[in-house]
KEFILO-748771 format. One line per field, with one value per residue (C-alpha): residue in three letters; x, y, z. Coordinates in pm, 1 decimal, always signed. Layout:
BEGIN
aa: [ALA; ...]
x: [X; ...]
y: [Y; ...]
z: [Z; ...]
//
This chain:
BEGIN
aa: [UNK; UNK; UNK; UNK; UNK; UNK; UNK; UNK; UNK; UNK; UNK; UNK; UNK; UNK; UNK; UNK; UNK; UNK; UNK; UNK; UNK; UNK; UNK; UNK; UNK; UNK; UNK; UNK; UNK; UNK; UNK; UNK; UNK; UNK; UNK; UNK; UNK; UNK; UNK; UNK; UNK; UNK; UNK; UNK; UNK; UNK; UNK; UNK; UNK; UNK; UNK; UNK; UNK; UNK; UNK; UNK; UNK; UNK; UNK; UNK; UNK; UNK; UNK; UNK; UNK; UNK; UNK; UNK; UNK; UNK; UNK; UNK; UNK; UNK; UNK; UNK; UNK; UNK; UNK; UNK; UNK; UNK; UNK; UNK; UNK; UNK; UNK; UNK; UNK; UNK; UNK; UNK; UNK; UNK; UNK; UNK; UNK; UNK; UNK; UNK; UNK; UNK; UNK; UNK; UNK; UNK; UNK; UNK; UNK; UNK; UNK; UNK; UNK; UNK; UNK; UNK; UNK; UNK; UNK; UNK; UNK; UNK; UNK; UNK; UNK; UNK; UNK; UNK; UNK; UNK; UNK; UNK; UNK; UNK; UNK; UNK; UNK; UNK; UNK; UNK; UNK; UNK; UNK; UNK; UNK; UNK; UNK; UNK; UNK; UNK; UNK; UNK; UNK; UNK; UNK; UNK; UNK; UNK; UNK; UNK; UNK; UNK; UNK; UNK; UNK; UNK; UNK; UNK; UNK; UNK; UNK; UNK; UNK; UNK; UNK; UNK; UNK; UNK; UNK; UNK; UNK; UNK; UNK; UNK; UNK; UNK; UNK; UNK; UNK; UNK; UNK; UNK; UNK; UNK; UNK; UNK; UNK; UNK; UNK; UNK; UNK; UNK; UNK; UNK; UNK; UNK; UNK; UNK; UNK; UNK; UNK; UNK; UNK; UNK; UNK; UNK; UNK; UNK; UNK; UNK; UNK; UNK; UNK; UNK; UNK; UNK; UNK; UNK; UNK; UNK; UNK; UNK; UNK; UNK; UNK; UNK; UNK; UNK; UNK; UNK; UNK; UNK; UNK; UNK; UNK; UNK; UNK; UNK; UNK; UNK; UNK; UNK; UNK; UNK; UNK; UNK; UNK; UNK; UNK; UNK; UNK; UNK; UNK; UNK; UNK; UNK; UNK; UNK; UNK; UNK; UNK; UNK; UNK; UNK; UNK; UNK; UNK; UNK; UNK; UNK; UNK; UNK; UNK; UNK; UNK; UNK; UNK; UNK; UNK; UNK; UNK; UNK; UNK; UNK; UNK; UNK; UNK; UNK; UNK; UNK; UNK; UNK; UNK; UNK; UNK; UNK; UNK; UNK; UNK; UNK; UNK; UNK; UNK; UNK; UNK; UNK; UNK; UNK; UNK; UNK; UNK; UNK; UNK; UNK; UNK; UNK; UNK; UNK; UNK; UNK; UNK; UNK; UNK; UNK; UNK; UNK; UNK; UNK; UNK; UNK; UNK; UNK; UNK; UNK; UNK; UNK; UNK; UNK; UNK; UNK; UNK; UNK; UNK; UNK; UNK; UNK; UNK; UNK; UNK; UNK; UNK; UNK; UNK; UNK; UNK; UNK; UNK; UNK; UNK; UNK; UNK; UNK; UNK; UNK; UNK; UNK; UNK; UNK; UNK; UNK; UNK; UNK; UNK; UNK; UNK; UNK; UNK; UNK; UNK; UNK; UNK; UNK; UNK; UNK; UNK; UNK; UNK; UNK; UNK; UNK; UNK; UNK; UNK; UNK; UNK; UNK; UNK; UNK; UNK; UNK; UNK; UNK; UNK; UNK; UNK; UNK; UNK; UNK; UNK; UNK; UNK; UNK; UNK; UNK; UNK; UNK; UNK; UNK; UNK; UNK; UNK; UNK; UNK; UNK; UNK; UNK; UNK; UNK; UNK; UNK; UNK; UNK; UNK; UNK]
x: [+9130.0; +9072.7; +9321.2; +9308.6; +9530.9; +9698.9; +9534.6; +9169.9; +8985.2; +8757.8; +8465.7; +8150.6; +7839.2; +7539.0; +7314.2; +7265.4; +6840.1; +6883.6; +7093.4; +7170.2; +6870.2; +6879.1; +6621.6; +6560.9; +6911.5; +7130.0; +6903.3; +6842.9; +6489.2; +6237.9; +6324.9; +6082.0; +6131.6; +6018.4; +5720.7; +5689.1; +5735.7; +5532.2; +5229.7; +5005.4; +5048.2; +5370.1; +5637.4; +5628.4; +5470.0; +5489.4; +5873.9; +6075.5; +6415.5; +6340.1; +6613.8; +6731.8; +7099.2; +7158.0; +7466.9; +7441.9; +7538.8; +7718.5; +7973.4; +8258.1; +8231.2; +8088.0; +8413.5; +8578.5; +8362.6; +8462.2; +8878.0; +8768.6; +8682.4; +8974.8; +8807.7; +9029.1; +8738.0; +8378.0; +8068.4; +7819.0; +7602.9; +7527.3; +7179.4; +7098.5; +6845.6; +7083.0; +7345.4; +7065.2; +6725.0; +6553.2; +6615.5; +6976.0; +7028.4; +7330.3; +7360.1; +7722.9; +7638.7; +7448.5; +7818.1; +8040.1; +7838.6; +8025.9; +8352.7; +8366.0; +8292.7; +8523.9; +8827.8; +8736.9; +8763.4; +9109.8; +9208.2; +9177.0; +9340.8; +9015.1; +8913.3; +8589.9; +8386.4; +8103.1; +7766.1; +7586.9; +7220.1; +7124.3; +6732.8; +6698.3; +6544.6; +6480.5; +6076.9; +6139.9; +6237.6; +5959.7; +5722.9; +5853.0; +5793.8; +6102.3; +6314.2; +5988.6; +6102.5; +6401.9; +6515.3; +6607.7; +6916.6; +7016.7; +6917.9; +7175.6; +7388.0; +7404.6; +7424.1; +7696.7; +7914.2; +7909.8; +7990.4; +8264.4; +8401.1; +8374.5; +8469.1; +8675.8; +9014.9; +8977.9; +8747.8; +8844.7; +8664.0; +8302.3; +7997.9; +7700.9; +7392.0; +7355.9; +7047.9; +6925.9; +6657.9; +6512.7; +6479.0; +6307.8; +6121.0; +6033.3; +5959.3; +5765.1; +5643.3; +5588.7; +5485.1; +5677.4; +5960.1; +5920.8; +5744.9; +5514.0; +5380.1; +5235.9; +5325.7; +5524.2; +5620.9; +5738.1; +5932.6; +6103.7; +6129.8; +6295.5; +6524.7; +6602.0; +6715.4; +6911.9; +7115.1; +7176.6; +7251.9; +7517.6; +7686.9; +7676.8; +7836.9; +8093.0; +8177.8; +8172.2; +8452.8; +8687.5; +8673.7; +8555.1; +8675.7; +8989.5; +8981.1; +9182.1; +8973.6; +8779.6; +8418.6; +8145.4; +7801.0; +7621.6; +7356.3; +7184.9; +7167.8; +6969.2; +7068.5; +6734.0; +6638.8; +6372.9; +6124.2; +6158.4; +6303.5; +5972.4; +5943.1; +5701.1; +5909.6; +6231.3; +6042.4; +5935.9; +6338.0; +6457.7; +6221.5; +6274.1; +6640.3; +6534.8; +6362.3; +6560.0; +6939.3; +6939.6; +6749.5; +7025.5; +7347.5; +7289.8; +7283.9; +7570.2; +7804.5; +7674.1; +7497.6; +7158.9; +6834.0; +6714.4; +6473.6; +6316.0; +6212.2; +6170.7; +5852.9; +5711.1; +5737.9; +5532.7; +5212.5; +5236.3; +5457.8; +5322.3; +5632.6; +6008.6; +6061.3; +6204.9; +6516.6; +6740.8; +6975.8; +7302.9; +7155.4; +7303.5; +7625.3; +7635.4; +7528.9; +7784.8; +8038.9; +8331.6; +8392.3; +8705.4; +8513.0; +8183.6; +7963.8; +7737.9; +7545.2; +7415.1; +7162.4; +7018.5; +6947.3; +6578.2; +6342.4; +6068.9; +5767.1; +5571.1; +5225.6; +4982.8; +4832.5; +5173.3; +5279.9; +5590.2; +5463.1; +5677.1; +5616.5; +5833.6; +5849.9; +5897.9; +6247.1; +6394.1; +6712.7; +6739.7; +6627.1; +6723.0; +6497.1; +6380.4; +6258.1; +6563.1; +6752.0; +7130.9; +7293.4; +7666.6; +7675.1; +7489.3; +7683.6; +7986.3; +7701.1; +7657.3; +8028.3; +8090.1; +7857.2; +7942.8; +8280.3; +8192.8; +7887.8; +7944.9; +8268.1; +8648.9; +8627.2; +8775.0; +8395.5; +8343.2; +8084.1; +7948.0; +7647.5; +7634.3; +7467.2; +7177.4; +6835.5; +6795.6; +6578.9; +6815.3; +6795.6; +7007.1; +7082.9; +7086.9; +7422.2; +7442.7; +7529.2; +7383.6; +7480.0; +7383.0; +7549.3; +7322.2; +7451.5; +7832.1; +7773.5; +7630.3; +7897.2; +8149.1; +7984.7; +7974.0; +8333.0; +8467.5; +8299.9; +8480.1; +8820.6; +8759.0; +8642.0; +9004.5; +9125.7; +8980.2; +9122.5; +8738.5; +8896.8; +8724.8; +8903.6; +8643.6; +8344.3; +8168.1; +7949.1; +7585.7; +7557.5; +7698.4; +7460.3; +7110.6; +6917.2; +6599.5; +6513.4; +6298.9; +5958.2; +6032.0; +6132.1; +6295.5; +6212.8; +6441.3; +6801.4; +7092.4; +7340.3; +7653.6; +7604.0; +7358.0; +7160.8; +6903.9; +6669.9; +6550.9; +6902.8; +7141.3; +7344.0; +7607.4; +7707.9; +7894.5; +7706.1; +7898.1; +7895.5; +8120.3; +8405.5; +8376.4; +8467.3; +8668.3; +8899.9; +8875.8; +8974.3; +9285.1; +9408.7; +9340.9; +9218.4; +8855.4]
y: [-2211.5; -1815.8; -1671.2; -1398.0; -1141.2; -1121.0; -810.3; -933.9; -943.3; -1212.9; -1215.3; -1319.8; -1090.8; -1066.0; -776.3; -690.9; -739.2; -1081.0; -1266.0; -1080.3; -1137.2; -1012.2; -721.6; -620.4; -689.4; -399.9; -103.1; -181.7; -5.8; -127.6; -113.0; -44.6; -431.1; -563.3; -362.0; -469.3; -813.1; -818.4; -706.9; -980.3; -1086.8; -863.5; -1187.9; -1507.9; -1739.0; -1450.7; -1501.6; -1212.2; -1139.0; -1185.4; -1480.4; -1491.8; -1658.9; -1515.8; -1393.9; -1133.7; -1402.5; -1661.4; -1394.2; -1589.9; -1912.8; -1693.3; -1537.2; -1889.6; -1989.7; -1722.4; -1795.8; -2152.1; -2016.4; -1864.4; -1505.5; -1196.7; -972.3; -1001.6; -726.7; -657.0; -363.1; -178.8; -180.5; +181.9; +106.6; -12.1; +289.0; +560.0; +344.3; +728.4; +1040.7; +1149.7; +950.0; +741.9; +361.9; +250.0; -93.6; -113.0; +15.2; -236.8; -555.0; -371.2; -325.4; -642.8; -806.7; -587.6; -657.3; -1052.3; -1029.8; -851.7; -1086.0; -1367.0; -1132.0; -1074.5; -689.3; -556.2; -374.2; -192.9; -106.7; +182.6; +138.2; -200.4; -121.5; -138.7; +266.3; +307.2; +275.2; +622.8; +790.5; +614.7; +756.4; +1116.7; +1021.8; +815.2; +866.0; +1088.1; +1387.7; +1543.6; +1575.3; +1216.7; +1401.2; +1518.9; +1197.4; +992.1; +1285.0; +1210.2; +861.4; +844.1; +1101.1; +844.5; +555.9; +728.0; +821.7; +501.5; +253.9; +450.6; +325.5; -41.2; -23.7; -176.3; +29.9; +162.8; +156.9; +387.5; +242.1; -103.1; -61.6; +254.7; +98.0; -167.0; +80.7; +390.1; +186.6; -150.0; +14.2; +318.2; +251.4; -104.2; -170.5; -544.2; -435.6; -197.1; +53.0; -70.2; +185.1; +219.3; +597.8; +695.7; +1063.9; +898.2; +670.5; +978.5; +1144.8; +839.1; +784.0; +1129.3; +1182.6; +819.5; +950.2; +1304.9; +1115.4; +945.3; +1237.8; +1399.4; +1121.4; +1068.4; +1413.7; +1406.2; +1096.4; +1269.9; +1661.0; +1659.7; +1449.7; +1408.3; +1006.0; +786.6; +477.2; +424.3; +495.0; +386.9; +328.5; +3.9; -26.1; -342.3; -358.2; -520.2; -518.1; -491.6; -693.0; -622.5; -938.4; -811.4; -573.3; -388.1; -38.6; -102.7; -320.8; -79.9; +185.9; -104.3; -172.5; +197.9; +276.3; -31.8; +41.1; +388.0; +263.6; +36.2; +128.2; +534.4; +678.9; +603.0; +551.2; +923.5; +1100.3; +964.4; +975.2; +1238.5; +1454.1; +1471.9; +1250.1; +1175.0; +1335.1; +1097.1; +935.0; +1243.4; +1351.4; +973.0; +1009.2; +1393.3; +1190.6; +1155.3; +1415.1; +1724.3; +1930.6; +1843.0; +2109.0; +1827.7; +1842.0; +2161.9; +2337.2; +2210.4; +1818.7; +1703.2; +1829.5; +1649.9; +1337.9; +1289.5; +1375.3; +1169.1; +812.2; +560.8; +273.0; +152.8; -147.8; -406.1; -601.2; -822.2; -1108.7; -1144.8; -949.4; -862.8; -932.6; -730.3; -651.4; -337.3; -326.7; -6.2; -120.1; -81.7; +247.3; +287.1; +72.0; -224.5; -592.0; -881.6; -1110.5; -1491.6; -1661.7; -1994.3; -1890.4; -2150.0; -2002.8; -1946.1; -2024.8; -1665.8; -1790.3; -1556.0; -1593.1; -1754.7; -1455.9; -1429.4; -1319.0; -1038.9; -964.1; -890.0; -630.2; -423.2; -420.9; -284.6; -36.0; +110.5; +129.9; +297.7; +554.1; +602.9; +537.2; +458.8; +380.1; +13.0; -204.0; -442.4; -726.1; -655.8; -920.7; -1215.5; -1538.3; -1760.7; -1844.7; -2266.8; -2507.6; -2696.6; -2984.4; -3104.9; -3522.8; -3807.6; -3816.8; -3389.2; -3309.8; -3036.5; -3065.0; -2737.5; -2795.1; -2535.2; -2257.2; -2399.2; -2324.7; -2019.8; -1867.8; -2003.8; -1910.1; -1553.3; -1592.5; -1673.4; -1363.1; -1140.2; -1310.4; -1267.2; -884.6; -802.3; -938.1; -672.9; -424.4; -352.0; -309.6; -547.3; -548.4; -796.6; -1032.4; -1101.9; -1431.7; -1367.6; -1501.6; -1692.3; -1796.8; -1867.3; -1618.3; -1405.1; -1330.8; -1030.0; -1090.9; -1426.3; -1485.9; -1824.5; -1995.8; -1857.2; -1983.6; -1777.8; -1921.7; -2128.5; -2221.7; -2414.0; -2307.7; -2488.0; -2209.9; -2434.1; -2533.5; -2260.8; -2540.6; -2416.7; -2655.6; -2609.5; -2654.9; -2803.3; -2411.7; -2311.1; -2570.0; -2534.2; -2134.7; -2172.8; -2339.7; -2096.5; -1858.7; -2065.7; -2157.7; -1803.1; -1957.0; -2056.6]
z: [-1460.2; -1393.4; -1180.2; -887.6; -826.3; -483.2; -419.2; -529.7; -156.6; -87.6; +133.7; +289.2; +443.9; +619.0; +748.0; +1124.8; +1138.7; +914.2; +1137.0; +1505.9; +1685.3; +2003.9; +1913.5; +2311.7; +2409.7; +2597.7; +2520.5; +2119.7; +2039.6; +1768.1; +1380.3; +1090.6; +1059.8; +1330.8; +1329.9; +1003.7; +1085.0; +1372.3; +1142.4; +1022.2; +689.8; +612.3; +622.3; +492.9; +810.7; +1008.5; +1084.0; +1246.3; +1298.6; +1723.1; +1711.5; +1359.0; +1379.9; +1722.0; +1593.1; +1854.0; +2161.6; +1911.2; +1705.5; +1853.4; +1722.3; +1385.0; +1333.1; +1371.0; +1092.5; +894.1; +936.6; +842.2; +553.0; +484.8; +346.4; +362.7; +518.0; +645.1; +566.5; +824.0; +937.5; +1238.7; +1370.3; +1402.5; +1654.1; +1919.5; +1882.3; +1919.1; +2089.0; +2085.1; +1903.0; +2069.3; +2257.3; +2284.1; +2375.0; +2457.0; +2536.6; +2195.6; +2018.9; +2306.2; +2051.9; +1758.6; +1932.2; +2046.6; +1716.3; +1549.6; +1818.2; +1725.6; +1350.8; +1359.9; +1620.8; +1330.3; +1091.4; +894.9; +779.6; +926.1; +595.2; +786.3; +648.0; +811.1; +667.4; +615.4; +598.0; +1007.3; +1064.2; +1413.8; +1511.0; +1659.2; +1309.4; +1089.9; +1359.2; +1245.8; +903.5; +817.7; +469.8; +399.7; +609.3; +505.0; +905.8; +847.4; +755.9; +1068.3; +1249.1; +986.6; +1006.1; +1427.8; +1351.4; +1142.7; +1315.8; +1629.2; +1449.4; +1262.6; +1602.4; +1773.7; +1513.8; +1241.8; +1369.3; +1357.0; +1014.4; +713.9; +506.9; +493.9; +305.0; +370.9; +233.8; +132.0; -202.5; -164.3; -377.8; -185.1; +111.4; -117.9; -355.1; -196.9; +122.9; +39.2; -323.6; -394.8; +19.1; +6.3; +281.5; +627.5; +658.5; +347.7; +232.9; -141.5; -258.7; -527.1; -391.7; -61.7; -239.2; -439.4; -109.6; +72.3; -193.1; -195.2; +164.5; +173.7; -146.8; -13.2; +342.6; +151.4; +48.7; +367.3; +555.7; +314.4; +334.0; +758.8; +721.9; +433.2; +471.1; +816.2; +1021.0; +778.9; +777.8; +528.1; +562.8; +210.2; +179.4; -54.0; -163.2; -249.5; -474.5; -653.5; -992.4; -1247.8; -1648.7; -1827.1; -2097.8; -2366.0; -2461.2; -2814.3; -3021.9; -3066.7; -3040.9; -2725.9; -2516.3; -2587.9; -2399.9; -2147.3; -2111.2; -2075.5; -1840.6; -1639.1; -1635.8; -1538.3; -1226.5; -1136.8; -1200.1; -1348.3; -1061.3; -841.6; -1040.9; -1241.0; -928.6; -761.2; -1093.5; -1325.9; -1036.3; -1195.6; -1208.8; -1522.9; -1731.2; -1895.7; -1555.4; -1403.5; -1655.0; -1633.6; -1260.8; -1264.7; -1302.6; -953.3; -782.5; -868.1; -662.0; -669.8; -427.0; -159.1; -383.7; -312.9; -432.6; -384.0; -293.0; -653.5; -587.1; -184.6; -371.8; -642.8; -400.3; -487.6; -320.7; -255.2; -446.6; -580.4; -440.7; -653.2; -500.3; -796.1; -853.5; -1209.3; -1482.3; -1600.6; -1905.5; -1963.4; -2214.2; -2251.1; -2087.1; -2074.7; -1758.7; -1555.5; -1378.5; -1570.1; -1880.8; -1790.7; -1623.6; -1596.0; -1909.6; -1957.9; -1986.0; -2030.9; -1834.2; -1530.4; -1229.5; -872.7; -615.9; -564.8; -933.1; -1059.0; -1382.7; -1324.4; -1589.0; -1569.1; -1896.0; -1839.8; -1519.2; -1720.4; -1972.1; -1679.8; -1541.6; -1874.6; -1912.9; -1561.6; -1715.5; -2026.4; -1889.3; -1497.3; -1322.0; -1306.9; -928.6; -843.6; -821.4; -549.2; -572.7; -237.2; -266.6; -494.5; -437.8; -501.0; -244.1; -299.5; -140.7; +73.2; +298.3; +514.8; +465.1; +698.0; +748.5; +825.2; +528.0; +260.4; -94.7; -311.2; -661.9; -838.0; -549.3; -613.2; -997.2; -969.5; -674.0; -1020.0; -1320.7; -1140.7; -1008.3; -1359.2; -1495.4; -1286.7; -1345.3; -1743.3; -1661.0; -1508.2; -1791.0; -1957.0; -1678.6; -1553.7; -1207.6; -952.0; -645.9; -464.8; -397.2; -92.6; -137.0; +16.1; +253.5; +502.9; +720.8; +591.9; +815.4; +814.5; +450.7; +503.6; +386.6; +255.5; +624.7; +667.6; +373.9; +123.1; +213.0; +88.8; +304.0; +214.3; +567.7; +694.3; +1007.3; +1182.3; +1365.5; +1597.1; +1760.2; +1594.7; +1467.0; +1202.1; +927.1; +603.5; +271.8; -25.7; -133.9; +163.0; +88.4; -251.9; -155.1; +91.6; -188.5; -450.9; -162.8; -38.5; -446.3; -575.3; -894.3; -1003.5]
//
């Protein structure tokens, strides 16, 4: 058995667009998602987040779920769209949802871990041009400066942007999440602004506003794999890794982008101008800790056809049901890397999980043994990395609730909790009370 340390935090999260609901409720405007949802052939079925796990009306008996479980503290984020519906201006009953759910949680002795970007731009912004235009600043800027104001007292600690990634690149570039758009320079742009928004809101909390309560960034990373040693799929592998992992972690820790990507990239953006001086420097400003949010690792082969001379190669690894390799292994690869090329800062798993086809039985119950032993396998590997002093001070299990899995929409079930969209009924997969004991014993 693997032991925890007392200090080691354990948790559970969600997102506030995947499970609220509640999308018209007490002033809230429209996000980029539900446009996006609402626009035919964009989700899976056509599913939205309208209802999702109507956390929004049922937090209560949530955050009783949650001290069931036993976990030390619980991630969420704030919908941006019901704290400003329309550009300045301020909703207080949007905010009262967050207070309330907040003053609940520390009720039950659990610590509140608040995301401010969780994907949801307000409607209103994207209509300005989104990420794209660099006044998406000053809207964050607003943004964050209320929440910080609001909330900062009773907040565990805080994390600005949950996979910077997913919003830039899967939302402007590849066109698979809100707004869906297909550009490269947007997606350069977007990622841009959400890195250098990072910076400045980190600053606003620390220098400015002189708070104590730690402050991070999340991003989702990926070890890449080459198919081969060949000289080919070596450049497939560093410029997947590029792509997906140095665009983003160079920045932040070395306060740079990196050149390599930066020519491949020039084939189309002809001006870098949208980055100015003194952006690498607000970026890389220093943070309390670092957040992961990690799935599987990634194999891939060199093709000439691709933009970046990559594509996704074959593996025998079992799979999730997102059809993603189960790599512990590898898990423990990257921890050490990060160690050895980017950061000392304590790392905390802020997403880890699997998506599995599961069915509730006759008798009400839902037995996910693949899920159980991959929430372990992954569990184990951090206890063996702080054995090797790699300094991971947490895991949050994604998620708990199944709930709206963006454009897979309800089909793909993360949850170690069961819910049944039709009647919002809550039940506990083998998953949950196979973490809920790991949580109570310390010890995997």
């Amino acid at each position: 058995m693997k032991k925890f340390d007392p200090a080691f935090v354990f948790g559970t999260a969600t997102s506030s667009y995947q499970v609220e609901g509640a999308v018209n409720k007490d002033g809230r405007s429209p996000s980029i998602w539900d446009t996006f949802a609402a626009t035919p052939g964009k989700v899976y079925q056509g599913d939205t987040g309208e209802v999702a796990c109507d956390h929004y009306h049922l937090y209560k008996e949530d955050v009783q779920l949650i001290k069931q479980l036993g976990v030390e503290s619980y991630r969420f984020s704030i919908a941006w769209p019901r704290i400003f519906p329309n550009e300045g201006e301020y909703n207080e009953a949007g905010m009262q949802f967050y207070k309330n759910l907040i003053s609940e949680l520390k009720e039950q002795g659990i610590k509140p871990v608040v995301t401010l970007y969780h994907w949801d731009l307000p409607q209103w912004a994207e209509d300005k041009g989104g990420w794209v235009n660099r006044q998406s600043l000053e809207w964050f800027y607003t943004y964050a400066k209320k929440v910080f104001e609001e909330l900062d007292g009773e907040v565990d600690s805080w994390i600005t942007h949950n996979e910077p990634w997913c919003a830039a690149f899967l939302g402007y570039h590849q066109g698979v999440h809100a707004p869906g758009h297909t550009n490269v320079e947007e997606a350069l742009k977007a990622a841009h602004h959400i890195l250098v928004s990072h910076g400045q809101a980190v600053k606003l909390l620390k220098e400015t506003m002189k708070s104590e309560t730690p402050i991070g960034i999340t991003l989702n990373l990926s070890p890449i794999y080459p198919v081969s040693q060949s000289f080919n799929d070596k450049i497939a592998a560093n410029n997947a890794d590029g792509y997906s992992n140095r665009w983003y972690l160079d920045p932040i820790f070395k306060g740079s982008y990196p050149a390599d990507m930066v020519n491949l990239f020039s084939k189309y953006v002809h001006d870098f101008s949208f980055i100015h001086e003194g952006d690498l420097a607000e970026i890389s400003v220093a943070c309390d800790f670092f957040g992961i949010n990690y799935y599987s690792r990634q194999l891939v082969e060199f093709t000439s056809a691709g933009d970046f001379m990559y594509r996704g190669g074959h593996s025998d690894y079992a799979k999730t049901g997102m059809g993603w390799d189960v790599s512990p292994k590898e898990f423990q690869e990257l921890i050490r890397r990060l160690r050895k090329e980017y950061t000392n800062l304590p790392i905390i798993i802020t997403e880890n999980g699997a998506s599995y086809p599961d069915k509730l039985t006759e008798d009400g119950a839902v037995h996910d043994p693949e899920r159980m032993d991959y929430i372990k396998q992954h569990l184990q590997a951090i206890a063996e990395l702080n054995e090797e002093g790699m300094n991971i001070s947490g895991y949050y299990v994604w998620s708990l609730f199944d709930n709206f899995e963006w454009a897979f929409g309800y089909e793909k079930r993360f949850g170690i909790v069961h819910v049944d969209f039709e009647t919002q009924k809550r039940t506990w997969k083998d998953s949950a009370k196979f973490y809920q004991s790991v949580v109570e014993k310390r010890e995997v």
